[in-house]
N, C-alpha and C positions, 0 to 999 in steps of 0.2 A: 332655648332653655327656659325663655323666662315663661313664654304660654305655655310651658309645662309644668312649671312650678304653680303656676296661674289656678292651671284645671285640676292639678293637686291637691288645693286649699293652703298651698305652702306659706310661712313668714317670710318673708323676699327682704332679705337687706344686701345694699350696696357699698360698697366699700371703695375709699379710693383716698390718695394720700400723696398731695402738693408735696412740690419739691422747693422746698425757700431757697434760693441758689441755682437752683436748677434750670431750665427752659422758661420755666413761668415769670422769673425773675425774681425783681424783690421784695417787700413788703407788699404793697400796694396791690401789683401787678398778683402775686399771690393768694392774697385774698380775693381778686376776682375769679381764680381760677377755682379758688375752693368753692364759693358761693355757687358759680354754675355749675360745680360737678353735685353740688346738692339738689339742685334743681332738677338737671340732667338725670339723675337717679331715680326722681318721684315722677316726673312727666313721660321720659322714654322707656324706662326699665323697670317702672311701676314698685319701685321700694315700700315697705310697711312703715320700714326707719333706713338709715341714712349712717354708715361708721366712717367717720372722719377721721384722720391724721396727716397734721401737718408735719413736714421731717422737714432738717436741716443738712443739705449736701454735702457737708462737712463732717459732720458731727455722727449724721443717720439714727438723728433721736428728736423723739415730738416734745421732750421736755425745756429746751435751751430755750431762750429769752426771744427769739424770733419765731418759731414756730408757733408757741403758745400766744404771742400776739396775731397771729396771722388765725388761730381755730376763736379766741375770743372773741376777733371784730366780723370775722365770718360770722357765729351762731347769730352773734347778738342780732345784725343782719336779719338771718334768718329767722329769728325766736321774735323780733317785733315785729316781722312783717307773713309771716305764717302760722299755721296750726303744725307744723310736719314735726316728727317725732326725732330724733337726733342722739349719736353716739359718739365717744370719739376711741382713737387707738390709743395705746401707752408704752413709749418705749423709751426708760427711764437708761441711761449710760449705764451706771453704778451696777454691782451685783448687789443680789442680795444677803443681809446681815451686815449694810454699811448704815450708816444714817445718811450718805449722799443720796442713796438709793433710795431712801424713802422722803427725804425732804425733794427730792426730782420730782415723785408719784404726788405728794402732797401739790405741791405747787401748777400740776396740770390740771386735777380734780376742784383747787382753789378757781383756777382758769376756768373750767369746765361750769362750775355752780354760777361763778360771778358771772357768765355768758348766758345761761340761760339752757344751757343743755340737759337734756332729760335722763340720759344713760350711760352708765361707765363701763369696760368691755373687760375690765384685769387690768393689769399692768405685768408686761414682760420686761424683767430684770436684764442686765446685758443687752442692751437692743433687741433686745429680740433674736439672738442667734444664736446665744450657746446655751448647749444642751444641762436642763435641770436648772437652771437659774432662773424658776421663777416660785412663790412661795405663797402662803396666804395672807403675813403679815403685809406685804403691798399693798391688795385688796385692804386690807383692814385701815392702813394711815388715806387709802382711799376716800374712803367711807368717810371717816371719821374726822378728815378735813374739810369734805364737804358739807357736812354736816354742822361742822362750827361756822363757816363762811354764810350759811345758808340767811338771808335775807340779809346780808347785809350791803351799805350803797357800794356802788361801781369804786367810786373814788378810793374809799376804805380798801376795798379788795386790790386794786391797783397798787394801792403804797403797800402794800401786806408783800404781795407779788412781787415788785422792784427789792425792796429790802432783802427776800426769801431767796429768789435766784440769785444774785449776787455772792451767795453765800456760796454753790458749789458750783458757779458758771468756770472759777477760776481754776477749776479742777480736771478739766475735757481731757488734757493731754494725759493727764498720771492720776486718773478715777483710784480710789480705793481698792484692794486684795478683798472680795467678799466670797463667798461662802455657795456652794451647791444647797439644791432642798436638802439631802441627805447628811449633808453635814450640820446645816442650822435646824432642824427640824427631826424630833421623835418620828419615825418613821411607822411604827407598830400604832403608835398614839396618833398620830397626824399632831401634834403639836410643835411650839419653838422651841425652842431652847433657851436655858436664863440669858444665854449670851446676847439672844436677838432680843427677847423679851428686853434687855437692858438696853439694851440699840434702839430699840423703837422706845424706851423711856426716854431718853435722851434726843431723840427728834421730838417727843411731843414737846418735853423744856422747854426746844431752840422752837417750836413752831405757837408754842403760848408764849415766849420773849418777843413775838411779833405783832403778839395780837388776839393769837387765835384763841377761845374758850372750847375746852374739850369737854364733855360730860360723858363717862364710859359709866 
C-alpha cells in the first residue's frame, strides 16, 4: 500500500495509539513505545506527518492526566531532536454541550502547544464511539486554547494543566448528560445553539481562572 500511495503523489500519515495500562505499561515504558512508533512511521512507512494518541486502558480517552503526560514528553522528545511534522488524536470522555467536554479538548490542545506539536486532527466527543457526538464548538476551544498557551514557558503550562484536569479527572465514572450535534446545533444554519454558546462561555471563565488570555 504504502509504494502505492508513494507512486500516487499521496500525503501518507501514520497513525497509531499507545495504550497507558496496556502491554506497553506505564508512564515511562509508554512513552518509549510512542516515541518509536513515531520513528517507526517516518523511517519504515515513509509518513509526511505522524497522528499520535495516547489512550488510557481504563478510561479509552487521550484526555486523562496520564495519557496527556505520556503525548507531551513524547513530542517534546520528538520536536527537539527532529524536523518531523506531528499530530495528535482527541478523544475527550464528555459529550458534547458540557463544559467537561470542552475543558478535556482544551486541556489536550494546552498539552499539544506546550509539547511542541504542529497539528490538531478534531476532537471526538464521547470517545469516539457514539454516533453524532461530535460538533464544531470542540474544534473551536481547540484552537482557541492553543492559541492563548502559545509561547508560553513549559513550567507555566504544566501548573495551568495540573490545576485544569483536576477539575473534571474526578468525573470518569458519572461524565455529564450532553447533547447530539442535532440537538446543540442549528442544523439548516450549522451553528450552536445559545445553550452551547453559553457552555463554552463558561469554560472559557473556568479556563481564564487558570490563566489562560483568550482574544476572539
Amino acid at each position: 500500500m504504502i509504494a502505492g500511495w508513494i507512486m500516487n503523489g499521496d500525503i501518507i500519515m501514520i497513525e497509531q495509539m499507545p495504550t497507558f495500562g496496556g502491554y506497553a505499561g506505564g508512564l515511562e515504558e509508554t512513552t518509549i513505545v510512542d516515541v518509536s512508533s513515531h520513528l517507526i512511521a517516518f523511517t519504515i512507512c515513509n509518513a509526511d506527518f505522524h497522528l499520535d494518541g495516547p489512550v488510557h486502558v481504563r478510561w479509552g480517552i487521550t484526555t486523562a492526566r496520564e495519557p496527556l503526560t505520556v503525548a507531551g514528553h513524547c513530542n517534546m522528545a520528538i520536536d527537539a531532536n527532529t524536523h518531523l511534522l506531528t499530530s495528535n488524536q482527541y478523544y475527550p470522555l464528555a459529550q458534547p454541550c458540557t463544559e467537561m467536554c470542552l475543558l478535556e479538548t482544551a486541556a489536550q490542545a494546552i498539552t499539544d502547544t506546550g509539547s511542541g506539536r504542529e497539528l490538531m486532527s478534531g476532537s471526538a466527543a464521547a470517545k469516539g464511539v457514539a454516533l453524532d457526538y461530535t460538533t464544531g464548538m470542540e474544534a473551536r476551544i481547540m484552537g482557541e486554547a492553543a492559541k492563548a498557551v502559545a509561547g508560553m514557558k513549559v513550567e507555566t503550562v504544566n501548573e495551568i494543566l495540573d490545576k485544569l484536569i483536576s477539575l473534571y479527572e474526578g468525573n470518569y465514572r458519572n461524565p455529564p448528560q450532553g447533547k447530539t450535534f442535532q440537538q446543540c446545533y442549528d442544523v439548516v444554519k450549522v451553528t450552536p445553539t445559545p445553550e452551547y454558546v453559553e457552555v463554552y462561555g463558561k469554560a472559557v471563565e473556568t479556563l481564564e481562572g487558570l490563566g489562560l488570555k483568550f482574544t476572539f
